[in-house]
DOTI-774703 format. One record per residue (C-alpha): residue in three letters; chain; x, y, z; residue number from 1. Coordinates in Angstrom, 3 decimals. Each point is the difference from the previous one (the first is absolute). Layout:
BEGIN
+---------+--------+----------+----------+----------+-----+
| residuo | cadena |        X |        Y |        Z | num |
+---------+--------+----------+----------+----------+-----+
|     ALA |      A |        X |        Y |        Z | NUM |
...
+---------+--------+----------+----------+----------+-----+
//
This chain:
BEGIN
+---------+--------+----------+----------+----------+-----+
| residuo | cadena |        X |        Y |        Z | num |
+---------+--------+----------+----------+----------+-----+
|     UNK |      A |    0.000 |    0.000 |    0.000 |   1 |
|     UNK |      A |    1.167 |    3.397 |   -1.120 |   2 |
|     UNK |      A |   -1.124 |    3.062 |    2.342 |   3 |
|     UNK |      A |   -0.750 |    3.303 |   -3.110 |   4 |
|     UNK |      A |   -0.925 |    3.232 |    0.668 |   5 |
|     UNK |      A |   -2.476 |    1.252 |   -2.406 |   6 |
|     UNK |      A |   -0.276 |    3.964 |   -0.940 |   7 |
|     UNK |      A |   -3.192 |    0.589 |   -0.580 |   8 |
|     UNK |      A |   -2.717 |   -2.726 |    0.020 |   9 |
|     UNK |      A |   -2.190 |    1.968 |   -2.907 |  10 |
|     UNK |      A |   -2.208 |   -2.286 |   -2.253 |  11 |
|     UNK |      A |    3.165 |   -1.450 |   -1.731 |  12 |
|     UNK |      A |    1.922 |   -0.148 |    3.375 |  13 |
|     UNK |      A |   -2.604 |   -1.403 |    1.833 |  14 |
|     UNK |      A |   -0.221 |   -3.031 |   -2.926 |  15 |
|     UNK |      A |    3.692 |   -0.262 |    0.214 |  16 |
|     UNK |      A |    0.266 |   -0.539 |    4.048 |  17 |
|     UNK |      A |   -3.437 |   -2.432 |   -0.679 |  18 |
|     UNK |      A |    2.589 |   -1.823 |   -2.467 |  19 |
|     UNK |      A |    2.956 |    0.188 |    2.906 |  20 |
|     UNK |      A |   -2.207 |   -1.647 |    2.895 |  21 |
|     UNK |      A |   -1.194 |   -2.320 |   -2.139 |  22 |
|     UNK |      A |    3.468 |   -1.669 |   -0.735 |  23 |
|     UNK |      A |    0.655 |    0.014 |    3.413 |  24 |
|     UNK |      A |    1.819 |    3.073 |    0.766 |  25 |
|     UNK |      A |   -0.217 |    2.853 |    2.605 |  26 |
|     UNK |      A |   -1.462 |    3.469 |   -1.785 |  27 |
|     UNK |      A |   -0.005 |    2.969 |    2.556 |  28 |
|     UNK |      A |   -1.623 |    3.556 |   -0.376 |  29 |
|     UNK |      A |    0.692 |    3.594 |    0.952 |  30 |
|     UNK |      A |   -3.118 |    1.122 |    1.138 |  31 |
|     UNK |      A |    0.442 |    2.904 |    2.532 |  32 |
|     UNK |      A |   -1.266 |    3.119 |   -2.444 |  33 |
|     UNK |      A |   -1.572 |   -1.585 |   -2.373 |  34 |
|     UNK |      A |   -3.442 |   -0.289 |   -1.371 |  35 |
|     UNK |      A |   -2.701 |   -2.557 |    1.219 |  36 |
|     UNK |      A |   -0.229 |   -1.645 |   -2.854 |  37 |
|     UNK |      A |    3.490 |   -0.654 |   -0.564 |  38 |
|     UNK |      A |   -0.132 |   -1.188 |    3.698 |  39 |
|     UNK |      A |   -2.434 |   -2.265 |   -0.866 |  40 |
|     UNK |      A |    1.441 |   -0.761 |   -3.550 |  41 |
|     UNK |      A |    3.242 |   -1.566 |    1.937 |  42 |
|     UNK |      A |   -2.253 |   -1.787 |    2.304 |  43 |
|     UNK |      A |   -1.839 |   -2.022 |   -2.747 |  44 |
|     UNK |      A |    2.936 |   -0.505 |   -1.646 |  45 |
|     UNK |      A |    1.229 |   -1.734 |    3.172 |  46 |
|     UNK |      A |    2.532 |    2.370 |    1.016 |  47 |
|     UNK |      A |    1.303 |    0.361 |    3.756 |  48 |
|     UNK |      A |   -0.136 |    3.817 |    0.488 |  49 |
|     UNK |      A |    2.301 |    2.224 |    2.251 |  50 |
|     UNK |      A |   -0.107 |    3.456 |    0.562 |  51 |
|     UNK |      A |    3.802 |    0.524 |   -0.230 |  52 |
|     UNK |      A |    1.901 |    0.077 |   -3.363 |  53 |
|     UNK |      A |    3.326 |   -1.036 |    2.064 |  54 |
|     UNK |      A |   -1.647 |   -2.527 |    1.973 |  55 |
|     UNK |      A |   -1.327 |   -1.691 |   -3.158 |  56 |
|     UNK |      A |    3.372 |    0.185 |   -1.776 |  57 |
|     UNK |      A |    2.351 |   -1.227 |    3.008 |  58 |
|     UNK |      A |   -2.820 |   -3.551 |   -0.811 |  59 |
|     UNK |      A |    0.307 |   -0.030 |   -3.731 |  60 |
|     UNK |      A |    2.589 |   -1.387 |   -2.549 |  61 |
|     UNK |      A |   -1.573 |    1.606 |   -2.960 |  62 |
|     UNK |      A |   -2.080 |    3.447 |   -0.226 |  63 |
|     UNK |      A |   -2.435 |    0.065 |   -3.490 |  64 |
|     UNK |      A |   -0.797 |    3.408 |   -0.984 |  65 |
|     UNK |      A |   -3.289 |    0.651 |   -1.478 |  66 |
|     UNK |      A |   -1.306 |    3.000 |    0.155 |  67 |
|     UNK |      A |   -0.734 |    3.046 |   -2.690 |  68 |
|     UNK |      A |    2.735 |    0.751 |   -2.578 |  69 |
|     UNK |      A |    0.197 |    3.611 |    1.292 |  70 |
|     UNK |      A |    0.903 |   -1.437 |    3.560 |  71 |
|     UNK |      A |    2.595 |   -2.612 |   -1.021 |  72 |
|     UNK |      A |    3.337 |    1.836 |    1.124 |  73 |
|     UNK |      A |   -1.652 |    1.219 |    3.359 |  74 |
|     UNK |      A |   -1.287 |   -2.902 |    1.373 |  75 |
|     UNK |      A |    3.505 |   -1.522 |   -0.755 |  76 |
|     UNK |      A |    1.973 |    2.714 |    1.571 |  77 |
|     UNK |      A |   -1.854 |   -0.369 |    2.959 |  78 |
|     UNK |      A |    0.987 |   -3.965 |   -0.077 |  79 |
|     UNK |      A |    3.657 |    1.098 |   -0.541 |  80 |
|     UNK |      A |   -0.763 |    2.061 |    2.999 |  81 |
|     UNK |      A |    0.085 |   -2.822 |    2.539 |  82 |
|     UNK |      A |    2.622 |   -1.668 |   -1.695 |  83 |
|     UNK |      A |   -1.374 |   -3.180 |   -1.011 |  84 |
|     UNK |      A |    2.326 |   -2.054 |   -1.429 |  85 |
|     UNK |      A |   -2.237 |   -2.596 |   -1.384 |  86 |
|     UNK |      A |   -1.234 |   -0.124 |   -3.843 |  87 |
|     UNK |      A |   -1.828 |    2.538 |   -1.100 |  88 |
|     UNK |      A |   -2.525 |   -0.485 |   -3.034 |  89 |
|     UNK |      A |   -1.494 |    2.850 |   -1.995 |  90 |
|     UNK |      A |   -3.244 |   -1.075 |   -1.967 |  91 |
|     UNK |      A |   -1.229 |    3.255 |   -0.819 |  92 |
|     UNK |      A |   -0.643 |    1.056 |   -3.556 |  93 |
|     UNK |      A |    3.081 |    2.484 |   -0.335 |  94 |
|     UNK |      A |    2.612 |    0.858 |   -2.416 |  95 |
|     UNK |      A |    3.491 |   -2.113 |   -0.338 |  96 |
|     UNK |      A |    1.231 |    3.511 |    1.177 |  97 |
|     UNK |      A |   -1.597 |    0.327 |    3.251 |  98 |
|     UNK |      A |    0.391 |   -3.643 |    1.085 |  99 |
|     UNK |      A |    3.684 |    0.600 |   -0.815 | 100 |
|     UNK |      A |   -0.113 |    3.016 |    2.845 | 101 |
|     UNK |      A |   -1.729 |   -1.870 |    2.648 | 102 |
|     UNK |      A |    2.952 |   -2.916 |   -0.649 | 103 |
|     UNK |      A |    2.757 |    2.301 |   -0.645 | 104 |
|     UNK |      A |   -0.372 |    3.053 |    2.260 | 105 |
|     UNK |      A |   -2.744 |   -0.965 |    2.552 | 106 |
|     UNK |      A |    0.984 |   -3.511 |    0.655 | 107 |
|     UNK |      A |   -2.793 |   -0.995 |    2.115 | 108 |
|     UNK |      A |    1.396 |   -3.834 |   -0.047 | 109 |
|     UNK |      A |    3.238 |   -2.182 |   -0.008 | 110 |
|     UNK |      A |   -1.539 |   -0.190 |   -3.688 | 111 |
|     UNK |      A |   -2.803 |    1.662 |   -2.086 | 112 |
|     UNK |      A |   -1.993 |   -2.435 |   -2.229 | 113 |
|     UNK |      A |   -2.299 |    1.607 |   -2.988 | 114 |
|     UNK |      A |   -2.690 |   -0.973 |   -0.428 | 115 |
|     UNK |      A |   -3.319 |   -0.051 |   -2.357 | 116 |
|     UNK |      A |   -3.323 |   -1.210 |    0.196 | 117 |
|     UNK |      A |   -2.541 |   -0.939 |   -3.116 | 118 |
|     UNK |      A |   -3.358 |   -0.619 |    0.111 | 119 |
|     UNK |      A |   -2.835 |    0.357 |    2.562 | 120 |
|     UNK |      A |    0.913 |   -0.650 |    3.475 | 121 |
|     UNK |      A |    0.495 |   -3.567 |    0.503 | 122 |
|     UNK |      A |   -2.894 |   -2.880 |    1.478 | 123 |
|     UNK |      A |   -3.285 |   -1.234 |   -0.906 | 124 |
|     UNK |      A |    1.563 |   -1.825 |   -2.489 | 125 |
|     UNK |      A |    1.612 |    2.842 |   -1.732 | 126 |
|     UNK |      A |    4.193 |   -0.551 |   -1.009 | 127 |
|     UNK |      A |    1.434 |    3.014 |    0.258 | 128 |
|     UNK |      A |    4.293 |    0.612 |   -1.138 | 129 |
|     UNK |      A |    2.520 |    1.276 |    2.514 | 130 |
|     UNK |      A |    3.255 |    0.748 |   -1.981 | 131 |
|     UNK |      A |    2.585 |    0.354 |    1.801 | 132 |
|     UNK |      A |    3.920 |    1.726 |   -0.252 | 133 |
|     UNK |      A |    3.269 |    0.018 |    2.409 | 134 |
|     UNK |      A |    2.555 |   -2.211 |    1.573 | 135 |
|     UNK |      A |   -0.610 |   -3.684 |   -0.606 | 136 |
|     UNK |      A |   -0.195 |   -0.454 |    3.963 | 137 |
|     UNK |      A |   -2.518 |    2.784 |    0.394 | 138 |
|     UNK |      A |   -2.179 |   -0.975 |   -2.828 | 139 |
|     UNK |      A |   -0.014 |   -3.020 |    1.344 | 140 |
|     UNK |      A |   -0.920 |    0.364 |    3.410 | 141 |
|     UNK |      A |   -2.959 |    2.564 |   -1.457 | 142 |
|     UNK |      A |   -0.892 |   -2.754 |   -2.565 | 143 |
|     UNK |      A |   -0.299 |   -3.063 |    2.878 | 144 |
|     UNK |      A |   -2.613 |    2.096 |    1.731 | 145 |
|     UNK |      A |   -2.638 |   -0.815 |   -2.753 | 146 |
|     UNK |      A |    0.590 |   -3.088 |   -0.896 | 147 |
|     UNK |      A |   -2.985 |   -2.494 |   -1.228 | 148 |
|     UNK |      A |   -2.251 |    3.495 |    0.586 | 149 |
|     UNK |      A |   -2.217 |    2.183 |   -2.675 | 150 |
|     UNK |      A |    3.243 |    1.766 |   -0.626 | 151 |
|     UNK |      A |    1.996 |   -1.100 |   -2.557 | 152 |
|     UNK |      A |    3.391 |    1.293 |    0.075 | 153 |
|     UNK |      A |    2.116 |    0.707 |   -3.132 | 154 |
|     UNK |      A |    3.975 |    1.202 |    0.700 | 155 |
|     UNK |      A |    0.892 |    2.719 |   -2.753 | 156 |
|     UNK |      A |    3.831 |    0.707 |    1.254 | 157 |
|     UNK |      A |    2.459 |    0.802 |    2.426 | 158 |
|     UNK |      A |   -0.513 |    3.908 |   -0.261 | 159 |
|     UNK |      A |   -1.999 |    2.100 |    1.794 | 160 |
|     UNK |      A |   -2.210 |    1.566 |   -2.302 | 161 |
|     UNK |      A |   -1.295 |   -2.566 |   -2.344 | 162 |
|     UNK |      A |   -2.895 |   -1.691 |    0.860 | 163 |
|     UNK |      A |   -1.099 |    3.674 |    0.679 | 164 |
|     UNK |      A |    0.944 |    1.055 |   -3.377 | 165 |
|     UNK |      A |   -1.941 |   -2.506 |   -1.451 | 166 |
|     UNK |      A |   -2.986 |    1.044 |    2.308 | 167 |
|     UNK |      A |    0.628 |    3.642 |   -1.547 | 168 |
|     UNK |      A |   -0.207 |   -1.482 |   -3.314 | 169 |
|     UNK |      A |   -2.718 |   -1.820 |    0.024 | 170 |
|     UNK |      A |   -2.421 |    2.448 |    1.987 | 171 |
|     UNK |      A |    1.170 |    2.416 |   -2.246 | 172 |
|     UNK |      A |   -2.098 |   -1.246 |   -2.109 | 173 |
|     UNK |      A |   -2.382 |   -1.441 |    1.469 | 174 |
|     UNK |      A |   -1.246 |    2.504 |    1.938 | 175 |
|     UNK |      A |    0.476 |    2.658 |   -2.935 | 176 |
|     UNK |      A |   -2.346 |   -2.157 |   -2.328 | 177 |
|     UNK |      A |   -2.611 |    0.137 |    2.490 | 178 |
|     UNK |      A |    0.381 |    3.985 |    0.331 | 179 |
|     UNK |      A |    0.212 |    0.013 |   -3.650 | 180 |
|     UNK |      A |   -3.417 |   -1.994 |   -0.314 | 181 |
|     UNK |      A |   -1.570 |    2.116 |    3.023 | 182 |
|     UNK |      A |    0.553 |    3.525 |   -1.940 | 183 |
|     UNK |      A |   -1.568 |   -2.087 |   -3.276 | 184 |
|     UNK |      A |   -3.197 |   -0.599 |    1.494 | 185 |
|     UNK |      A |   -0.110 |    3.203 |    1.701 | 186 |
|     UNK |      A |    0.330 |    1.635 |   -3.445 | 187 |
|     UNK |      A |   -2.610 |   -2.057 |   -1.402 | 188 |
|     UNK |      A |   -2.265 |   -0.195 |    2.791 | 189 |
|     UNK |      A |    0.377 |    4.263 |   -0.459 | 190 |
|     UNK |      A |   -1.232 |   -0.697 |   -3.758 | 191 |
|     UNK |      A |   -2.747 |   -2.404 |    0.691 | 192 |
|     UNK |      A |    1.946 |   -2.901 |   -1.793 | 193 |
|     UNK |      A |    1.356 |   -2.534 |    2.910 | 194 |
|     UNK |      A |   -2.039 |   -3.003 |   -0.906 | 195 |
|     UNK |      A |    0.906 |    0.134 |   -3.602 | 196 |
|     UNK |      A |    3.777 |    0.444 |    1.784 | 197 |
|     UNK |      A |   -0.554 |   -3.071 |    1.495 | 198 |
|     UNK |      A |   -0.843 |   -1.896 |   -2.696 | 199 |
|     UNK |      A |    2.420 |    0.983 |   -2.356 | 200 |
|     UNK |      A |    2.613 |   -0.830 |    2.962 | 201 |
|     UNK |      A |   -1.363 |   -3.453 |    0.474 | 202 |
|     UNK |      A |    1.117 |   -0.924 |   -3.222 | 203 |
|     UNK |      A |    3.367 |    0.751 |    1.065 | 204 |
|     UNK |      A |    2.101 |   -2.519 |    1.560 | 205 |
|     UNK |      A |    0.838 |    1.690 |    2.983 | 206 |
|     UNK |      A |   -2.490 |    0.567 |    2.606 | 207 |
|     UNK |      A |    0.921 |    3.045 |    1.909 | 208 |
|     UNK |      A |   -2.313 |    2.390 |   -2.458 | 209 |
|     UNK |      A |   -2.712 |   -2.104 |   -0.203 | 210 |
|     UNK |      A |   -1.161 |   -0.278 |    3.700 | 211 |
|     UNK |      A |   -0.746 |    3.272 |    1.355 | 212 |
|     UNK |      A |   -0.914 |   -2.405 |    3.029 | 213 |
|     UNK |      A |    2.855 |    0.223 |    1.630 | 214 |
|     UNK |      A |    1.046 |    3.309 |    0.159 | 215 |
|     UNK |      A |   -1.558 |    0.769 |    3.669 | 216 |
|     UNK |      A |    2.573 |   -2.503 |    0.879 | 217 |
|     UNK |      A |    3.068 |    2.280 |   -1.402 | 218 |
|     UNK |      A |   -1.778 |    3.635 |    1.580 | 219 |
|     UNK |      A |   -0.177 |   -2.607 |    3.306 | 220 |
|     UNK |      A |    3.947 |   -0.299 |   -0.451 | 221 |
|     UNK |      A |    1.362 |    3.321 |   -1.352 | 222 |
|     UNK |      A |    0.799 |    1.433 |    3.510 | 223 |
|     UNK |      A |    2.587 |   -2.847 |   -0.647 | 224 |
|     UNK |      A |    1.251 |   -0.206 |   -3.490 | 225 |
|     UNK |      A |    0.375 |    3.660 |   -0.677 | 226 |
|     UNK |      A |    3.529 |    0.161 |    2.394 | 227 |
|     UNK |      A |    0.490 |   -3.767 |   -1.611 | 228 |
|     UNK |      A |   -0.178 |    1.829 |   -3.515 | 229 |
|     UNK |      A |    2.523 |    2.716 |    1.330 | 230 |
|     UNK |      A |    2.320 |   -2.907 |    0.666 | 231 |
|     UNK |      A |   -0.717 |   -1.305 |   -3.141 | 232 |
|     UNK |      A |    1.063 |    3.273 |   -1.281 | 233 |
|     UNK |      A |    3.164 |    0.046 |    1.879 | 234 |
|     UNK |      A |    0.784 |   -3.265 |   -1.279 | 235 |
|     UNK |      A |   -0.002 |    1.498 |   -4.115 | 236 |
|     UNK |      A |    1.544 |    3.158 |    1.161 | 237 |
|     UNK |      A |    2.727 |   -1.925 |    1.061 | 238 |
|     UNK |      A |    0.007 |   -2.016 |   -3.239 | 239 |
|     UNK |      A |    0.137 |    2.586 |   -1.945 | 240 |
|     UNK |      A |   -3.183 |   -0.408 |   -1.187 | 241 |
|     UNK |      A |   -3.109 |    1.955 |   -0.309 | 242 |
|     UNK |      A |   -2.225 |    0.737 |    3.063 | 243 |
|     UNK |      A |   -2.983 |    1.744 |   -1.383 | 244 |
|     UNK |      A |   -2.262 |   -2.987 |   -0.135 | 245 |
|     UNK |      A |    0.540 |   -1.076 |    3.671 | 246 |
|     UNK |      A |    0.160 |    3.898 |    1.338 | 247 |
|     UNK |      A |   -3.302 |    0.523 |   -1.462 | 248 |
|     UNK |      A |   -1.477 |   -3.037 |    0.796 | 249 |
|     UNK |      A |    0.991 |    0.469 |    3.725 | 250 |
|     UNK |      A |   -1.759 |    4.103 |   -0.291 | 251 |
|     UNK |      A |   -3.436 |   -2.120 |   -1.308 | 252 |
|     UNK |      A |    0.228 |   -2.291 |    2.726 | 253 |
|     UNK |      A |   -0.354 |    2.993 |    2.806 | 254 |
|     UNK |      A |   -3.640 |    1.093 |   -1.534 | 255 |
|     UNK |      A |   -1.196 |   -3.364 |    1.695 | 256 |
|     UNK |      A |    1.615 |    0.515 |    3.430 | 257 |
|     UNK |      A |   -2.570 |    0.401 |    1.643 | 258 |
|     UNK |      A |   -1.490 |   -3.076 |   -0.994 | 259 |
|     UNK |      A |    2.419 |   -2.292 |    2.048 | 260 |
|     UNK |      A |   -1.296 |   -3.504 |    0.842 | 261 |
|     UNK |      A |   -3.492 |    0.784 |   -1.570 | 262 |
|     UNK |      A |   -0.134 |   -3.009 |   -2.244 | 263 |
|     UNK |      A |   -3.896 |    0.299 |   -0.832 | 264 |
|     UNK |      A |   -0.354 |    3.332 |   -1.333 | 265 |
|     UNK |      A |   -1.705 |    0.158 |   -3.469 | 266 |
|     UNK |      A |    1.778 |    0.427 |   -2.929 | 267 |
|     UNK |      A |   -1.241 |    3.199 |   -1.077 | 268 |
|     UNK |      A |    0.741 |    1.749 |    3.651 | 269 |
|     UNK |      A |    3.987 |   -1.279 |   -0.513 | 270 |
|     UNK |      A |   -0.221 |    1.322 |   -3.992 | 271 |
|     UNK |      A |   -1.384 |    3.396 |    1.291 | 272 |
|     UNK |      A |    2.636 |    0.358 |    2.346 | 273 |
|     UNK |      A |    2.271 |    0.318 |   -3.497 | 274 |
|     UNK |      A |   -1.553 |    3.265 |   -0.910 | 275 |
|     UNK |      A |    2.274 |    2.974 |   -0.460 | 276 |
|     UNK |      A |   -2.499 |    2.272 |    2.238 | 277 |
|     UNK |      A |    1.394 |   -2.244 |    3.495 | 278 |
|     UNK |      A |    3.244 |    0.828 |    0.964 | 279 |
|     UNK |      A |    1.963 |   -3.076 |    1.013 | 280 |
|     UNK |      A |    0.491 |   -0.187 |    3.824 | 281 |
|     UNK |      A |    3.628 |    0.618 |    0.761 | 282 |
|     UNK |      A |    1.015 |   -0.175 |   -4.038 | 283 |
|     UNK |      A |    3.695 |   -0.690 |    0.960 | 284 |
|     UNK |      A |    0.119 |   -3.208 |    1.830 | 285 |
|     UNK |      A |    1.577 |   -0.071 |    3.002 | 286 |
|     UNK |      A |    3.240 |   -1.418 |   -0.089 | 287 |
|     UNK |      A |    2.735 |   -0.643 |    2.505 | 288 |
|     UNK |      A |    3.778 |   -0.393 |   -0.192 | 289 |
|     UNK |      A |    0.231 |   -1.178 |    3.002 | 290 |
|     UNK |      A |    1.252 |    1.202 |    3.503 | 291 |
|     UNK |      A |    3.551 |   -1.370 |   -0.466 | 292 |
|     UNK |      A |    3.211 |    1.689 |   -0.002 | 293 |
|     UNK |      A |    0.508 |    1.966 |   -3.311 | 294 |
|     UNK |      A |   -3.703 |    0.274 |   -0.545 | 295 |
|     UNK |      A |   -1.626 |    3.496 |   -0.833 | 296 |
|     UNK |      A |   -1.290 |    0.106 |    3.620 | 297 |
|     UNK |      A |    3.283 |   -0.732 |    1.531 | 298 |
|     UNK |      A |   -1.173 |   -2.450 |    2.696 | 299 |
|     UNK |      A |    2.309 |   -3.132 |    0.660 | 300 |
|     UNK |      A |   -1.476 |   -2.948 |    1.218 | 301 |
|     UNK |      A |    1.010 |    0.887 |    3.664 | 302 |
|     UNK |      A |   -2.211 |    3.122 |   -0.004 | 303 |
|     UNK |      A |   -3.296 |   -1.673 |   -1.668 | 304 |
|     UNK |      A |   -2.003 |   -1.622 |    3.014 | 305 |
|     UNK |      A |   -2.494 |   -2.714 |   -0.966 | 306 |
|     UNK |      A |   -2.908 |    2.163 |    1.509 | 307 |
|     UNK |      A |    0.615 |    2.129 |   -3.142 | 308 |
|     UNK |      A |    0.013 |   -2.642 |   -2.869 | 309 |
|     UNK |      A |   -3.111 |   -2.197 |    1.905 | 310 |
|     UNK |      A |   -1.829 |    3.760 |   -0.695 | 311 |
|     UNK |      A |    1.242 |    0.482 |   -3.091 | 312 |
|     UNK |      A |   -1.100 |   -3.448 |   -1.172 | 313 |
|     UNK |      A |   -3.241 |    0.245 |    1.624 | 314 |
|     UNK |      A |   -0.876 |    3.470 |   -1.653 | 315 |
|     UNK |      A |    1.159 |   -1.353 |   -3.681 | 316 |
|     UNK |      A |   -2.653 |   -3.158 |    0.732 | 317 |
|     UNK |      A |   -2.537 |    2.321 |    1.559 | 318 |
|     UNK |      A |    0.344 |    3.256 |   -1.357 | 319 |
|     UNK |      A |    0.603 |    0.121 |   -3.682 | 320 |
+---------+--------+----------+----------+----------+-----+
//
């Protein structure tokens, strides 16, 4: 049995630490700060909660960070904090830049693995990927934590930054297409013309345009992938390559903020949301650095206090 430390049991956190029990190991949550439902998140999951960060890493071999893109490099400064010299695994959907940061300059293990996750959060008979990146013994011990469970894990290298590169690549896309279709049937709901939209997008061979359906589920989300599409920028900026696409895809995705976690809205309230007359809330996404030495804040990991990032967390759940 391996003792993990996971940061923060959201929907795809909570699945993860579900996964974790399950094959026998010990999951522990932070939980002094945070929301009720994240308290009770962990608790379903079958996490053993404890109100002090140090306390739960002084028990654990192995702290899994989950938590909001935006959040990443603060919740693992604060780890670095206490010292922990166990393995550290980042999950989040960040750039190959940032990921490189936390392992290089924060250090909030004995050694960073990267981390990506594809698919919907695992169970119910769902098989969801975990790739995976870093020293063999790392990836290792990270990988032994799910195995025979809804997780299937994939190893993509031995450097930091490429399983989340290939998470930048492919939600680059993916999440862009279904922005792209969002705007179309906006335009043509505008002009009267969505069904016939519709049909001539069934006869296409990719599905995204053709079900309207399912883009509640996206406005539901966008508090999310809007600082996920600013990583995805990063990630081209770095490449050389051009970020237009993913920049404005990430400014769309802020016009359904305030739709977070509302999953049954009708179609037509999330296409109205589109129109040029509503400002988007908060049209650049928030985005943080991080609180580590060298940052644009200037706050090493000895002056950020976990207080601080459990708020910070909380509000980008809560608040956006």
């Amino acid at each position: 049995m391996i003792t993990v430390t996971v940061l923060h049991p959201g929907t795809m956190g909570a699945a993860i630490t579900a996964e974790l029990v399950a094959g026998g190991h010990e999951a522990l949550s932070v939980t002094k700060g945070r929301s009720e439902n994240t308290w009770l998140r962990g608790r379903e999951a079958g996490a053993t909660a404890y109100d002090s960060l140090a306390e739960a890493l002084s028990r654990s071999a192995v702290v899994l960070s989950v938590c909001p893109p935006q959040a990443a490099e603060d919740v693992a400064a604060a780890v670095a904090a206490y010292g922990f010299a166990g393995v550290y695994a980042d999950v989040n959907a960040i750039s190959p830049q940032r990921v490189r940061r936390i392992a290089d300059e924060i250090r909030p293990g004995s050694a960073v693995v990267d981390g990506a996750v594809f698919g919907q959060p695992p169970g119910e008979g769902r098989a969801t990927r975990l790739y995976l990146a870093g020293a063999d013994s790392a990836v290792e011990l990270v990988a032994s934590l799910f195995t025979d469970s809804a997780l299937y894990v994939c190893r993509v290298g031995d450097t930091a930054g490429s399983a989340s590169a290939l998470k930048m690549a492919f939600a680059g896309y993916q999440k862009a297409a279904r922005i792209l279709a969002g705007v179309a049937h906006a335009l043509a709901d505008a002009h009267g013309v969505g069904d016939q939209l519709t049909a001539e997008a069934e006869v296409m061979i990719s599905a995204i345009l053709s079900d309207p359906e399912y883009l509640p589920s996206v406005a539901a989300r966008a508090w999310r992938w809007a600082p996920e599409m600013e990583e995805v920028a990063d990630t081209l900026r770095a490449a050389d390559l051009p970020t237009d696409m993913a920049e404005a895809t990430a400014r769309v995705l802020t016009f359904w903020k305030q739709d977070k976690d509302q999953f049954d809205l009708p179609v037509t309230h999330v296409l109205s949301q589109l129109r040029s007359d509503k400002e988007p809330l908060n049209s650049g996404t928030e985005r943080a650095r991080g609180t580590y030495a060298g940052s644009d804040n200037k706050q090493g990991p000895g002056q950020l206090t976990w207080a601080s990032v459990v708020e910070r967390v909380t509000r980008i759940e809560l608040a956006l």
